[in-house]
Each structure stands twice: as C-alpha cells, then as structure tokens.
N, C-alpha and C positions, 0 to 999 in steps of 0.2 A: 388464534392462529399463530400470532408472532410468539406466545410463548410456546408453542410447540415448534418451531423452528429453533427456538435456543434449547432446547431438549436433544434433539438430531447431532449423533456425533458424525461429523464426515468420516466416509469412507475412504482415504486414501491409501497410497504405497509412497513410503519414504524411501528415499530420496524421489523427490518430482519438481519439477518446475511451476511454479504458482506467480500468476498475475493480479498488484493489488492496484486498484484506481484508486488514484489523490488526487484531492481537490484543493485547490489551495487561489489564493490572489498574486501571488509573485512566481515566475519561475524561478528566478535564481534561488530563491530561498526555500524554494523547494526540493532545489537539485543541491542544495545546500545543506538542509536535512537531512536530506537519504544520505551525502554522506557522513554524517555525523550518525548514522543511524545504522547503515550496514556500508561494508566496504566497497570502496567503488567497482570494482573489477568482478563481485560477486552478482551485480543484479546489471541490469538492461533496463534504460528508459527512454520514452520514446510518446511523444504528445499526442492525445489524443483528441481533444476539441476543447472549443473557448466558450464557453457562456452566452445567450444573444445579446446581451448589454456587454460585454467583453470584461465584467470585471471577477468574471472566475475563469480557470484555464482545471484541464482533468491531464494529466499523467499514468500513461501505464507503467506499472515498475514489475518486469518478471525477475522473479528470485528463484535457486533453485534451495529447495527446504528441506533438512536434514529430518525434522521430528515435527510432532504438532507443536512441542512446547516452543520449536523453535518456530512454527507459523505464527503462534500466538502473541509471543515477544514478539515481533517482528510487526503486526499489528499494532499491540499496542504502543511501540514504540512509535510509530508515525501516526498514532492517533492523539500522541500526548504532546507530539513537537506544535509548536503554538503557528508555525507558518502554514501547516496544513492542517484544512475544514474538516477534511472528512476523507476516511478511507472508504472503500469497498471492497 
C-alpha cells in the first residue's frame, strides 16, 4: 500500500496555499529554519500541539506554492534542516 501512495501524483492547481506539519524539539530553532528555509513574509506559522512528555512540539507552516517542484523543494528543505524531525 505505501508504495502505491508514492506512485499517486497529487492533483493540484498552482498557485494554492499548502499546510506542512514540523515536528521538531525546540521552537526557536524551528521558527529559525523556516527562515533560513523560505522567506518570512511568504509562509504563516502557527503552533499546533506539544507531545504528552512535552519534549516534541508540531507547527503548522502554510505556504502559498507556485509549482509542485516548488512543493517539493520546500519539503525537502525542512526535512533536511537538522532542527526539524519530521515533516508532514
């Protein structure tokens, strides 16, 4: 089943606004990345919940996205910064 999920191309319309969940252990250093990552004034973030041991916190980051390559950069960019676990 999961490799048939990485087979499925989305169906979007570019220009759209897209929300990625980060997972990370620090905020600042996550609000730190995104901007080292995309420009501040381009995305919107806004906390979404803390871990029940409190030692992970999630962030929503809406971005508005010109192209898929530019979803995909934009991914992998926050998936390679070492402050943040995990995108969604």
């Amino acid at each position: 089943m999961e490799r048939a999920m990485k087979d499925k191309k989305l169906n979007l319309e570019y220009p759209c606004a897209w929300t990625y969940k980060i997972i990370g252990s620090d905020r600042r250093e996550m609000e730190k990345a995104l901007g080292e990552i995309l420009p501040r004034e381009s995305c919107s973030v806004s906390f979404s919940r803390r871990s029940a041991a409190g030692k992970y916190l999630c962030l929503n980051v809406e971005v508005v996205l010109e192209s898929e390559t530019h979803r995909r950069a934009v991914y992998e960019g926050l998936l390679a910064h070492p402050a943040i676990k995990m995108v969604l």
